[in-house]
Every structure is written in structure tokens, then in C-alpha cells.
N, C-alpha and C positions, 0 to 999 in steps of 0.2 A: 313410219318410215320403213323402207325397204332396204336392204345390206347386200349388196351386189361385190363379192370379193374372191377369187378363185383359193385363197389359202384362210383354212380355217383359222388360225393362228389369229390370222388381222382380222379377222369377223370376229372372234372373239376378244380381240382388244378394243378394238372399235366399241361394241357393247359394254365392255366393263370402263367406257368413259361416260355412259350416256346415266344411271342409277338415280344419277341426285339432281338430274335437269328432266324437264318437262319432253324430251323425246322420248319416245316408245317405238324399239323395232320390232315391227309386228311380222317380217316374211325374211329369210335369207335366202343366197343363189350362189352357185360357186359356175356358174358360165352362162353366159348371154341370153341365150334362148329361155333359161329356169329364170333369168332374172325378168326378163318380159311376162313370161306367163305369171310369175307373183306379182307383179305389178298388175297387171289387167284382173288378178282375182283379187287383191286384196286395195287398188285402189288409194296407194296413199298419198299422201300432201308430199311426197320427198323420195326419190332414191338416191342412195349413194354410191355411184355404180366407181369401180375400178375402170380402169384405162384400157389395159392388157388383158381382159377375160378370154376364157377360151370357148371355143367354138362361133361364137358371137362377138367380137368386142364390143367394149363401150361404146365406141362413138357411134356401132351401127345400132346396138341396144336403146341408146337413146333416140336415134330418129324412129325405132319404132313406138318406142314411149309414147316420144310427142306425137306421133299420125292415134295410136289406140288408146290411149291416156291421158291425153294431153293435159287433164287437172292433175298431173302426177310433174312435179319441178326434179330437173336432173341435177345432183351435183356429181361431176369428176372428180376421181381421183387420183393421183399418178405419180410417179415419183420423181419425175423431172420436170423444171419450169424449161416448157419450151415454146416459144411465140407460134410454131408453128402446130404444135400441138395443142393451145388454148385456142388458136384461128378453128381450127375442125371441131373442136367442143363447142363455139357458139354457133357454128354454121350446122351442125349436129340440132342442135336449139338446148344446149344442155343450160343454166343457170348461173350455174357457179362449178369453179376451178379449185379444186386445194390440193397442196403438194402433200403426201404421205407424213414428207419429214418436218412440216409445222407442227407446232405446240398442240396440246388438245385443243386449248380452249380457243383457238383458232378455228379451229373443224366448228366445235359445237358452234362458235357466230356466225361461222357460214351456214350451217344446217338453217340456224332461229331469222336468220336474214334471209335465207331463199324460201321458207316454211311463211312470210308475210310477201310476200313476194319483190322483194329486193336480189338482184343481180350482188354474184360478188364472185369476182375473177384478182387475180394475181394483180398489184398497182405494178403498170406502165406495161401493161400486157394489150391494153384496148388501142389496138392497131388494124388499120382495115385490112381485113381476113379476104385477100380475094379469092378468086374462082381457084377451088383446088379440084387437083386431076380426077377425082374420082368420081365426079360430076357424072363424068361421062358413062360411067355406068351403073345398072339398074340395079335394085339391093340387095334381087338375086344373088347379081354377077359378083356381088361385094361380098357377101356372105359364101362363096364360093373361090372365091380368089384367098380371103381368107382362111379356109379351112386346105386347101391346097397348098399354102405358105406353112403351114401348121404341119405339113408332112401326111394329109391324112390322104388314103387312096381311093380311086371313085366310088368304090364297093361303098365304103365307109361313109362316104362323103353323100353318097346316093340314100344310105338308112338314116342319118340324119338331117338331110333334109326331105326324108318323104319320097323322093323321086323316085325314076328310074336309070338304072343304069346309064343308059344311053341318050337320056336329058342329061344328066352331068357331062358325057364326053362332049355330046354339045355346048354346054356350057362352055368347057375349059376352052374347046375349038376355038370358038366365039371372044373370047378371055384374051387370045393368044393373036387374034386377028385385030381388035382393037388396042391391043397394048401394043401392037408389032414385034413379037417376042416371037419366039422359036423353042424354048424350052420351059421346063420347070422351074430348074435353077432361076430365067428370065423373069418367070412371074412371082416367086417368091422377092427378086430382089425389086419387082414394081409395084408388090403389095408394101414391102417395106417404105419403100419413097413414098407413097398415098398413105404414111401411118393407119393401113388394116390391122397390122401386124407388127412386135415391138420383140423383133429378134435378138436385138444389142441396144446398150444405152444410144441416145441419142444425144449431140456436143449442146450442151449447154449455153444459157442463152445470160442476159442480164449482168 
């Protein structure tokens, strides 16, 4: 298994549940993009990505999972049960959902349930997930939208994703013309509503 969590703290609690059960994590990541590339080199039966990663989030780290990996099962992990946020985890093609704040031995039946390949999402979460907005753009645009939501400047934005300068201003241009926005402030708060980005709790669901 793979341990996908931006705070060492929870990657090492996580591990010190896993000792006396038959899981093995064999790669860790503390943001999106480290968690893809361990996944694609180490190849495991399970990630357990976080929700909120930085640079990357979860939900886009897994659609690349599943396109470069795809013998690799996602489980989410997140700290709120939110319908709306388990809809984008399956449409992501993630596996399984489990909230932070369940029991261990909760996590571990979901790991040994999606590790045979058995689904396991939150009960009375499985509601039809329709077309969410983000569809509408490419994974680029998504992985740009989010690192701009994140406060980071084109400079930055341009050395972590390889680019150049002036591909990114195009980007955001392009960002700003299909979201119909006008500002920064605009597109942070339309990343937010597309859950890229997980600025504040979101209202609780159930």
C-alpha cells in the first residue's frame, strides 16, 4: 500500500495501526504529484490518498492513478462525510471513502475490502453523483486552478508544473474565461465550489 497524507503526524498513525494485520506500506507522499509518481513506481494493490493534499489533490491524484495505474484501488480519506464530496471520489474512480474520524478498525476493512476488490463508501452516501462542474475542464486546467487557489504565483506555478511562464498566464487566462470570473479572489472561490480545494470545513451532511 501506498500512504498519501500531507501531515507526517497521520502517516505515522496510520502505520502504527497497520503492524499486526497483513497490510504492508511499502511508499509514502506528503502531496499529489509524490503520491502519483510512488504509485506508478511501486505499483501497489491500494492507495490511501488524503482528500486535501497539496499541490495535487486527491480527487485529481486519483483520476491519474486510475488513467497510469489503474491495478492500483484508491481509498479517500477525509474528514467530513459530505455527499458531495463521496459523489467526486467515485466519479474520480476512487474505491472506497473513509472518514479520518472512524475507528481504526474501520479503515483497516476498508483497506482488506478494496485490497479483494470490494467497494466500500460511507452507508447511504450511494446517490447518483451527477455531472459536476469540473468536467468542464482539462486536468491541466484543474491542477492549475488548484495551485492558484493555494496562493501559489505563476513563477511557482510554472516550476512545478514543468511549464513555461507564459503557458501558465494562458492557462489562468483561459481558467478566467470559462469560469466567467474576473479575478483571483473569483477563482479561488470557483475552485472551492468544484471541491479542488478544501479552504474551510464544508456543512455537514447525514
Amino acid at each position: 500500500m501506498v500512504l498519501g497524507d500531507d501531515h507526517t503526524l497521520v502517516r505515522q498513525g496510520l502505520k502504527a495501526l497497520l503492524p499486526s494485520t497483513s497490510i504492508c506500506v511499502e511508499g509514502e507522499a506528503e502531496d499529489g504529484y509524490e503520491l502519483v509518481r510512488q504509485v506508478r513506481k511501486l505499483l501497489p494493490d491500494v492507495a490511501l490518498v488524503d482528500i486535501s493534499m497539496p499541490l495535487l489533490n486527491g480527487l485529481e491524484a486519483t483520476r491519474q492513478i486510475v488513467k497510469g495505474s489503474p491495478q492500483t484501488r484508491v481509498i479517500i480519506l477525509s474528514m467530513f462525510y459530505d455527499k458531495g464530496y463521496i459523489a467526486h471520489a467515485r466519479q474520480a474512480g476512487a474505491w472506497g471513502y473513509v472518514l479520518k474520524g472512524e475507528a481504526p478498525e474501520r479503515l483497516i476493512r476498508a483497506i482488506e475490502a478494496v485490497a479483494r476488490g470490494e467497494h466500500y463508501f460511507p452507508t447511504g452516501s450511494d446517490v447518483d453523483s451527477a455531472t459536476v462542474s469540473e468536467e468542464r475542464l482539462t486536468p491541466r486546467e484543474r491542477e492549475i486552478l488548484q495551485l492558484i487557489a493555494e496562493g501559489k504565483r505563476n513563477s511557482e506555478i510554472a516550476q512545478i508544473i514543468s511549464r513555461s511562464l507564459h503557458t501558465v498566464r494562458n492557462h489562468r487566462a483561459r481558467l478566467m474565461r470559462k469560469l466567467g470570473v474576473h479575478s483571483a479572489a473569483e477563482l479561488v472561490q470557483a475552485a472551492e465550489e468544484m471541491g479542488l480545494v478544501w479552504l474551510q470545513p464544508p456543512g455537514r451532511e447525514g
